[in-house]
C-alpha positions in Angstrom: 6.6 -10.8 33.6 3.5 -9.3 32.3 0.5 -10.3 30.8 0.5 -8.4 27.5 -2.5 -8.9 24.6 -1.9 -11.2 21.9 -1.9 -8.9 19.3 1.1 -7.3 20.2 4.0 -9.2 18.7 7.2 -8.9 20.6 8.9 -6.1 18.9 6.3 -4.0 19.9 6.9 -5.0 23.2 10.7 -4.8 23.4 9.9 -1.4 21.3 8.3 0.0 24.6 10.7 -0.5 27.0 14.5 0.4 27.1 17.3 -1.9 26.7 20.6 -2.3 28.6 23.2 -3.5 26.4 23.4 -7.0 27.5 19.5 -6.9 26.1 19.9 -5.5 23.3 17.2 -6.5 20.5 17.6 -8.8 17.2 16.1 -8.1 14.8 12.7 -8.3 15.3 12.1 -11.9 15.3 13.5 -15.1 15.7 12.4 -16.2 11.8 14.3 -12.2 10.7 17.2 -12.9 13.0 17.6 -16.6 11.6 17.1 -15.4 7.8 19.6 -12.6 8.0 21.8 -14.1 10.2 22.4 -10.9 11.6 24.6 -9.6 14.6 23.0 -8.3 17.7 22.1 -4.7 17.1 22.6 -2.4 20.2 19.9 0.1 20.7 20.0 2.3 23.6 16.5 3.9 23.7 13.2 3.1 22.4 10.9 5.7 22.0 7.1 5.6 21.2 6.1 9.1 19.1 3.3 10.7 18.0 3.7 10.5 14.6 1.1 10.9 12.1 2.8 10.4 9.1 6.3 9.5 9.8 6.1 5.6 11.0 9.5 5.5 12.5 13.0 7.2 12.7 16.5 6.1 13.9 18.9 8.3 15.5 22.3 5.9 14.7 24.7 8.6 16.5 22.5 8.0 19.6 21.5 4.2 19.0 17.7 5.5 19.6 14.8 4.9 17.5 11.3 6.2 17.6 8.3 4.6 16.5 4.9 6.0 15.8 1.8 5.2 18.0 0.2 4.6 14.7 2.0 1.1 14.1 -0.3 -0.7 16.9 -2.9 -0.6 14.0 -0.7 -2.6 11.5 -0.7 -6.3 11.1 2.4 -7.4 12.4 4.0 -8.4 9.5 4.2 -4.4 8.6 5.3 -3.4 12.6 8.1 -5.8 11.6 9.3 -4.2 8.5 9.3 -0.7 9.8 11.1 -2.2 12.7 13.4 -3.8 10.3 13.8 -0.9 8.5 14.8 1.3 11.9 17.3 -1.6 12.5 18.7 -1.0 9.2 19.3 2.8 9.5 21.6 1.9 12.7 24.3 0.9 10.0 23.5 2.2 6.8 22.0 5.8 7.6 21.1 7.2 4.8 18.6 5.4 1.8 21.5 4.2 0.2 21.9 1.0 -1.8 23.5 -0.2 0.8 21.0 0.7 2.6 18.3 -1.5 1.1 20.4 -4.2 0.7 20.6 -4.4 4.1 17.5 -4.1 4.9 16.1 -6.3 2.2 18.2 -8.8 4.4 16.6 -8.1 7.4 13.6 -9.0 5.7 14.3 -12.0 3.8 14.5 -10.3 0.5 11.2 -9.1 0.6 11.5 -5.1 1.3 10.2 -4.1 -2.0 7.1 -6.4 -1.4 6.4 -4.8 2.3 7.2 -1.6 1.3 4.2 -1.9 -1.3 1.6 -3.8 1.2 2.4 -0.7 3.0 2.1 2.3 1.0 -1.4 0.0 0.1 -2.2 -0.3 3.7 -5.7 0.7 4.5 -5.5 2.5 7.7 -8.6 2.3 10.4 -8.0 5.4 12.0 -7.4 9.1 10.1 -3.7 9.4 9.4 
């Protein structure tokens, strides 16, 4: 297996590479997966986008989600959440209540607290 930089917490890694369904991804880390005590989520394709503004988006019809370039520059914590979040969408597509219960699952009842430390984000690169 490769040698990939530190930096890059496994979501980001399983993010760039597709999935067969006997591999399909958790959520996005043992410590999410453990809190939510969430089935396995099957996502067919992973795609990485060019996104400027738009940090991530699920397709659920076609179990594919996209993530923005842009998220290598977030502390993982925040790659994790909009992970999360993508993981979310596969069941509840909409930004339902149900919705952000789930995904406040997924995060261990912290969504409204990542959502902030991300719309507060300072960015080093020109969004």
């Amino acid at each position: 297996m490769p040698t990939y930089p530190h930096h890059l917490s496994r979501p980001a890694l399983t993010a760039a590479s597709k999935t067969s369904d006997a591999d399909s991804p958790r959520p996005p880390s043992a410590t999410c997966a453990e809190n939510s005590r969430q089935p396995r989520l099957r996502v067919d394709s992973w795609e990485i986008a060019h996104g400027r503004t738009v940090l991530g988006t699920c397709y659920p019809r076609q179990r594919r989600i996209r993530l923005s370039y842009l998220n290598v520059f977030l502390p993982p914590e925040l790659r994790d959440y909009i992970i999360r979040h993508e993981l979310a969408h596969l069941t509840e597509p909409g930004h339902t209540a149900a919705f952000h219960t789930l995904c406040d699952r997924y995060c261990s009842g912290r969504e409204s607290q990542l959502t902030h430390s991300l719309r507060n984000y300072h960015w080093p690169v020109d969004r």
